[in-house]
N, C-alpha and C positions, 0 to 999 in steps of 0.2 A: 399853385400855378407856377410855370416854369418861364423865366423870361428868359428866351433868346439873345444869345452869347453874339456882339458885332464881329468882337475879336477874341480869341482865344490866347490865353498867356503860353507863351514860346520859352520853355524852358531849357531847350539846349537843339543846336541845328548845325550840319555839316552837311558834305555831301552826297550822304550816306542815307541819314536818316535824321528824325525831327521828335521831340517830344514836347508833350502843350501838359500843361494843368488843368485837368478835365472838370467842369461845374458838375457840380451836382443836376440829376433829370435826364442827364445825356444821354442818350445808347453812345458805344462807341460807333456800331455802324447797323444799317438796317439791317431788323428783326422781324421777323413772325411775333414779336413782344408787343410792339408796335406798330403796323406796318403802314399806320397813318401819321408815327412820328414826324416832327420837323425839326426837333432838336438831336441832332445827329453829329460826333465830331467830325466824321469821315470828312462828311461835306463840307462843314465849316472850315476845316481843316485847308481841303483841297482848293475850296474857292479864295481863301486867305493867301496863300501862298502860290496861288496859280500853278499848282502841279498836280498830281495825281499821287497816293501816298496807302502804302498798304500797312494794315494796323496788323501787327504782330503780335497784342495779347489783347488780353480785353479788362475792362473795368465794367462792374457794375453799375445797371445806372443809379443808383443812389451813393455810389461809392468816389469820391474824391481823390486826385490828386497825379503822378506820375503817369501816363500814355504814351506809349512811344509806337512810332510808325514809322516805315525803313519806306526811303523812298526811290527805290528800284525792286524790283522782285528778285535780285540775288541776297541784295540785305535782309531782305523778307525772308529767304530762306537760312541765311547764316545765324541772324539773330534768334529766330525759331526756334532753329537746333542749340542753341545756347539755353533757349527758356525750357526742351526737350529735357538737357542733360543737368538743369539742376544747376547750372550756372550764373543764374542772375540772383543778386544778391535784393530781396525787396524788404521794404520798412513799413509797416503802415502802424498808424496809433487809433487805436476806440477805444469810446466811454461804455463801458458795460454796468450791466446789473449788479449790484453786490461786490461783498470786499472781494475783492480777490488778489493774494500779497503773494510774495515770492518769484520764483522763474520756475518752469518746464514745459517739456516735450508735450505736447498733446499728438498721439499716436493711433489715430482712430482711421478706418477705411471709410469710403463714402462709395454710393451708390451712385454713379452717372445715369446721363439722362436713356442711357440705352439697358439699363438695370446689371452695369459691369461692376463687381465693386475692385475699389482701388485703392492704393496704399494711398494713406496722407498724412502727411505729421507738419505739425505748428511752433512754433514754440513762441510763447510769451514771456514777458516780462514786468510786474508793478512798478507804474510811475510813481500814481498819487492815487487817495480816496478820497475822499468827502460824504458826512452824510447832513441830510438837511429836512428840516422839518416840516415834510408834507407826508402824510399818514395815508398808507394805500393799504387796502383793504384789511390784515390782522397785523400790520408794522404801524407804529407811532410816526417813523418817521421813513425816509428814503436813502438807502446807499447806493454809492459809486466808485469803481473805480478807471482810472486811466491807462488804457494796457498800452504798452508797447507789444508789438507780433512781427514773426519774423517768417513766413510762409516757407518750407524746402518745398515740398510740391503744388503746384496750382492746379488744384480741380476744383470744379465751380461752385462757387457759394462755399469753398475751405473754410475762410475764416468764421464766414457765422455760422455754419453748419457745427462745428469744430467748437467754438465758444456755448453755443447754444447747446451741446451734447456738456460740459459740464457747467453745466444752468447758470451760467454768465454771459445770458445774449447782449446781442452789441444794440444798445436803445435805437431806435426808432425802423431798426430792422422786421422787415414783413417776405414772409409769415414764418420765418425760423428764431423771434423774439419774444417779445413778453409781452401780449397785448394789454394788459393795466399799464405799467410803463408805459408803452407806445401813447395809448388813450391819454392819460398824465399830461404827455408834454405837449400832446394836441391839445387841452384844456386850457392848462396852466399859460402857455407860451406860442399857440397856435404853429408849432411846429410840428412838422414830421419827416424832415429829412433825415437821413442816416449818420450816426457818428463814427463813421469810419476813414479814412482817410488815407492814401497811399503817400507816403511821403516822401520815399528814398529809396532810389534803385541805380544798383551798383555793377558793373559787371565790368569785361576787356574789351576795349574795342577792335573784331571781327578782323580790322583792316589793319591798322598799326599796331593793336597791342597794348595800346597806351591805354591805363583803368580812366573807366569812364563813372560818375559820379552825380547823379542828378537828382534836385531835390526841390519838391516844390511847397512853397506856402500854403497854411490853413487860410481855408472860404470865410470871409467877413461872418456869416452866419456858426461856422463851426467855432469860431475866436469867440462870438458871444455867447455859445452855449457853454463852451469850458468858465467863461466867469460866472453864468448866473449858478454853475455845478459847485465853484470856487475850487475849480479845479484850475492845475497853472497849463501855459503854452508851452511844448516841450521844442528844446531848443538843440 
């Protein structure tokens, strides 16, 4: 069940444009996904600050953390052309399936919703594993690990389409994950939100030029699943 956000965390606001820390459940803005949602940033957004605010990329709704919205329709369009040309730097961290150590490119195309395929590449990096002793289906026990990702292109569902194509989906992801897993943590911990998170996203600001730098904190709920993983908080 999703409990409706009063206020939304405000993580960076100028004249220009606004970026919040987005909860988990959210659409960014109405969808054909939903179209009887009520948990919606746009809105929350808009009524919070008493303006009108146009969302220049999107988050998943299961997916946490950086959202940014340009609040005039020029910044809507300058920022755009910046997420367009491969210019905004973004960070996000998930817990996936299995060990998985090292750094690289993941270079796979994806199918959009219109059946175009398109170039996309990833690149990861190993924080932490852990593995712990709950036995699913022919494994004794359960691994994990904690990736850092670093998305160049954003087409939709990149990251877990991208993880999930070399068989390290991001737990609690549906339906590009690992339904034993998934079922697991709904058992075990009555959870099923996503362990993904947008953390940090970097780029120049449009107007002055001066690097812009925004970074938001993990959801009370993501903090506790990285301890019961005994996995650490990436800092």
């Amino acid at each position: 069940m999703i409990h409706l956000i009063v206020n939304l965390e405000i993580l960076y606001q100028d004249e220009y444009m606004v970026a919040v820390n987005k909860p988990y459940g959210y659409l960014t803005h109405k969808s054909n996904i939903d179209p009887y949602a009520k948990e919606i940033v746009l809105q929350t957004l808009r009524d919070q600050i008493q303006r009108y605010v146009y969302p220049i990329h999107r988050l998943d709704r299961k997916t946490t953390g950086v959202l940014l919205f340009g609040l005039d329709p020029n910044t809507h369009r300058k920022i755009g052309r910046l997420f367009q040309e491969n210019q905004i730097q973004k960070t996000y961290y998930a817990v996936v399936r299995g060990y998985l150590f090292g750094e690289a490119w993941i270079d796979y195309p994806l199918v959009n919703e219109h059946g175009k395929s398109q170039e996309a590449s990833t690149y990861y990096q190993h924080v932490a594993s852990s593995e712990l002793p709950w036995p699913l289906g022919k494994h004794s026990t359960s691994r994990y690990s904690l990736m850092k990702l670093s998305p160049k292109t954003g087409r939709m569902h990149q990251l877990r389409r991208h993880l999930s194509h070399i068989f390290h989906p991001i737990i609690g992801d549906r339906p590009h994950g690992c339904s034993k897993q998934n079922r697991l943590f709904k058992q075990k911990f009555e959870y099923t939100e996503m362990l993904l998170h947008a953390q940090k996203m970097a780029f120049t600001h449009p107007y002055n030029d001066k690097p812009i730098c925004i970074e938001a904190g993990f959801h009370p709920n993501y903090i506790q699943m990285l301890k019961r993983l005994r996995l650490p908080l990436p800092t």
